[in-house]
LOFIRO-289647 format. One record per residue: residue in one letter; x, y, z negated of N, C-alpha, C, CB in turn. Coordinates in steps of 0.02 Angstrom, whole numbers, plus 50000, padded with zeros to 5 digits. Glycine has a CB too. Layout:
BEGIN
aXYZXYZXYZXYZ...
// end
This chain:
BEGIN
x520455677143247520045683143251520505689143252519535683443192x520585694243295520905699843305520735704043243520725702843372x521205707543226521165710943159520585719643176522215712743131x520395722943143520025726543152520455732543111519345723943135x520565737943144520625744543126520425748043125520835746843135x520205752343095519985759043096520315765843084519585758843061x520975763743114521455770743146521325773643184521995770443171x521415778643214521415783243276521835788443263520745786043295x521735790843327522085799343333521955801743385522845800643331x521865808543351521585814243406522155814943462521445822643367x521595816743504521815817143593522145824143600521045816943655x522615823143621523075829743649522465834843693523855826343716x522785840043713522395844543767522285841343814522685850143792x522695840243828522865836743897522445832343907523515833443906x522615825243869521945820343868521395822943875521825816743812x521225829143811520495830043814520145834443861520315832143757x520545836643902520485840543980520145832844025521545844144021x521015828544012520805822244080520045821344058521335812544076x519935818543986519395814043975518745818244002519355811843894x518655825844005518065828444012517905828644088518055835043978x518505829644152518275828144193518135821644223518495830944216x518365815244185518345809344209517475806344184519065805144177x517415808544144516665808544100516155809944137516585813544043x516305816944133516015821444203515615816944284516855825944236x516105814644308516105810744369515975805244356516625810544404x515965801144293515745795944297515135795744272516105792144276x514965799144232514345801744212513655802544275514575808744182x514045805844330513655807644399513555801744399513955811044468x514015798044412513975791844466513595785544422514865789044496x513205785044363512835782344320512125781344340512885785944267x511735776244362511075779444377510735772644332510825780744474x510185768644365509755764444338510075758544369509005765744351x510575756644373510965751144414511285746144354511645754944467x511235739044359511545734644306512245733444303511285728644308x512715739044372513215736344373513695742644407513125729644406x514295744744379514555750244406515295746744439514625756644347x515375748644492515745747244506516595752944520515385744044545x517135752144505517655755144477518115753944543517905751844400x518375759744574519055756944625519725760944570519025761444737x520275755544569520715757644548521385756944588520695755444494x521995765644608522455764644633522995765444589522465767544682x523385760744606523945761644568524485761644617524015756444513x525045766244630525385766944668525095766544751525825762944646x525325760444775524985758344856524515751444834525755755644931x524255750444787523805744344780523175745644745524165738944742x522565744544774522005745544728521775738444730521435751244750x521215739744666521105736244644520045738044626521735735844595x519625731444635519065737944624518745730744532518145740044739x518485735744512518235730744449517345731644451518625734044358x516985727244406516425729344402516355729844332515985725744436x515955735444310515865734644229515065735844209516365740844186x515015731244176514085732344156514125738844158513685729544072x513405741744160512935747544155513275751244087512035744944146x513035745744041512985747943969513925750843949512655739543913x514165745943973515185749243945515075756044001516265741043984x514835755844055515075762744071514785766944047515085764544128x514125767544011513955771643972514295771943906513375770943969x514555767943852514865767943809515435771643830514925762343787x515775769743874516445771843921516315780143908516415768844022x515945782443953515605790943938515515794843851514665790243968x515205790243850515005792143757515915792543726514375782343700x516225788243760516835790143728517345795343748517155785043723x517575795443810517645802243860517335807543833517335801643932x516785807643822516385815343791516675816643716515385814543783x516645812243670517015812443606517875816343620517045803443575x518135812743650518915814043663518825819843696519355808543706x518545823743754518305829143779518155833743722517775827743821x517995833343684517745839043603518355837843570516955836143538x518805833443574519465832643542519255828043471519845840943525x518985824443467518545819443439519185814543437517805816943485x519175810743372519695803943389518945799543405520355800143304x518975792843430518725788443435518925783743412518625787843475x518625779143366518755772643341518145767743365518835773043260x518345762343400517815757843408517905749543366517765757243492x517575748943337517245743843294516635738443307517055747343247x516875732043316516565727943346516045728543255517095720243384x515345725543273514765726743220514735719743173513965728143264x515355714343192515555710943155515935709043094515625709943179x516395716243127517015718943083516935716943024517125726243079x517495715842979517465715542900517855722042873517845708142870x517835724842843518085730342817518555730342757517595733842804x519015733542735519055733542679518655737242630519535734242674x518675740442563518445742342523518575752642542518765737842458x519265751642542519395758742573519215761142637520015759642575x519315756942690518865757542759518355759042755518775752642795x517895755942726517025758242710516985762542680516555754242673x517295763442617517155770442586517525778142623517475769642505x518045776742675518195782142709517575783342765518925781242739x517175779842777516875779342850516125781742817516925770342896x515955781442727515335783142702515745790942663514925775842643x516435791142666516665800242629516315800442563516295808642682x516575794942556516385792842461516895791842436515955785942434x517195789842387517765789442354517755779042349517705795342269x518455777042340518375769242343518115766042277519085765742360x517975770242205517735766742158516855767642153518155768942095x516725773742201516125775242206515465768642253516255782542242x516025769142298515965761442339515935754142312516525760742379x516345752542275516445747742213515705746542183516995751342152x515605752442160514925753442098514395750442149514655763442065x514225753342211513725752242256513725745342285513775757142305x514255742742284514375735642287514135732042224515105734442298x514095732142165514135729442095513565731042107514565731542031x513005736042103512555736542077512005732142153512505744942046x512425729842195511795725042256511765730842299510795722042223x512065738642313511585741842356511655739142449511755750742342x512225735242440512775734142510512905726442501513665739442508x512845724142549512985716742562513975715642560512555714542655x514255710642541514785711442538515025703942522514915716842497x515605702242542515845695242507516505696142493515775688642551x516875688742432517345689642407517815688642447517365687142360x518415687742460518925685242478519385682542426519175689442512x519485680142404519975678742328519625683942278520985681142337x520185690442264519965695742203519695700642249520615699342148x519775702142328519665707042360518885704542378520215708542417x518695711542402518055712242424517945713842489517755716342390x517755712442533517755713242619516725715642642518095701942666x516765722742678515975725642691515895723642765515855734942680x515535720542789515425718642856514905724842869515145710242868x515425728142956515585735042976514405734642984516385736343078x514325730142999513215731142995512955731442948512675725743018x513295729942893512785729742835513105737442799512855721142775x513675740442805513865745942802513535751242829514345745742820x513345751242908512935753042956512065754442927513035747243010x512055746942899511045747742879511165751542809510435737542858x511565750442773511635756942695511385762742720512535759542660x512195763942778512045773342780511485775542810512595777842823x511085769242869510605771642898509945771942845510525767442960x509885768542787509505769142743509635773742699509425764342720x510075774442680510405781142625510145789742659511555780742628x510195789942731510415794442768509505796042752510875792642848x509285791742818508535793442781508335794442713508135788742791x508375792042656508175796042600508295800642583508215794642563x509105803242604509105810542594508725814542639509735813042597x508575813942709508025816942760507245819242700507775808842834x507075811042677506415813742673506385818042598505845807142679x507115818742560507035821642510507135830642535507545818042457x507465830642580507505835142622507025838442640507725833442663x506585833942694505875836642718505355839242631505415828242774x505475834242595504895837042555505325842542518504475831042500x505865844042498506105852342476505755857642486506665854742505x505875854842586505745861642620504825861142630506265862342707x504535859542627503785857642600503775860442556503545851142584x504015858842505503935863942424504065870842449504605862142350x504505872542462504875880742483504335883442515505615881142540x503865879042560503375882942596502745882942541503195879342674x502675879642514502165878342477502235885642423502215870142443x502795884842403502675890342372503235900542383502745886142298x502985899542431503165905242490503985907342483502645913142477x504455902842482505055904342484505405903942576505385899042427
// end
């Protein structure tokens, strides 16, 4: 199994110039089609590829990131994480993460003494976490109106 990182680094100008017009144009050339097809020259030899629908849209989504000067990290939804990986990717601290692990809030398994967060069940936390702060959110601002602030 290929190891999983979650390094990156931000795109020079330059890159993030290339990436916005390459985005750009490929973006045009995107429609309701299952299949995009790619000519590539390299020196005096091309070459043409086909790439599902869906990577050339991912493809874009990432071009546009690097275009804002965005790093991009891509993470297969299998991934195992470490303890610090997850808690950098939730901007929690790693013992805060720990606790949320101990107390059941996050799916997780052992490895020996280490603990490993598989990168979806990381994913369904924040998407559940995220919403509760929303609806504690929405009802604040409900109160504030309720009582004419």
């Amino acid at each position: 199994m290929p190891q999983t990182t979650t390094a990156s680094m931000l795109p020079s100008e330059a890159d993030a110039a290339l990436a916005k017009e390459t985005g750009r144009v490929l973006a045009s050339r995107l429609g309701d089609n299952n299949l995009v097809r790619l000519q590539i020259m390299d020196g005096g030899s091309r070459a043409t590829v086909k790439l599902p629908a869906a990577a050339a849209r991912l493809l874009v989504r990432i071009l546009d990131e690097m275009a804002r000067g965005n790093a991009v990290t891509l993470i297969p939804v299998h991934a195992e994480l470490t303890t610090q990986e997850a808690a950098d990717m939730l901007h929690i601290s790693r013992p805060s993460l720990i606790q949320l692990l101990d107390e059941g809030k996050m799916e997780y398994r052992r490895i020996g003494t280490h603990r490993r967060v598989r990168f979806d069940a990381l994913m369904k936390y924040k998407r559940k976490a995220d919403a509760a702060r929303r609806a504690v959110l929405a009802e604040l601002a409900a109160y504030d109106q309720e009582i004419g602030i």
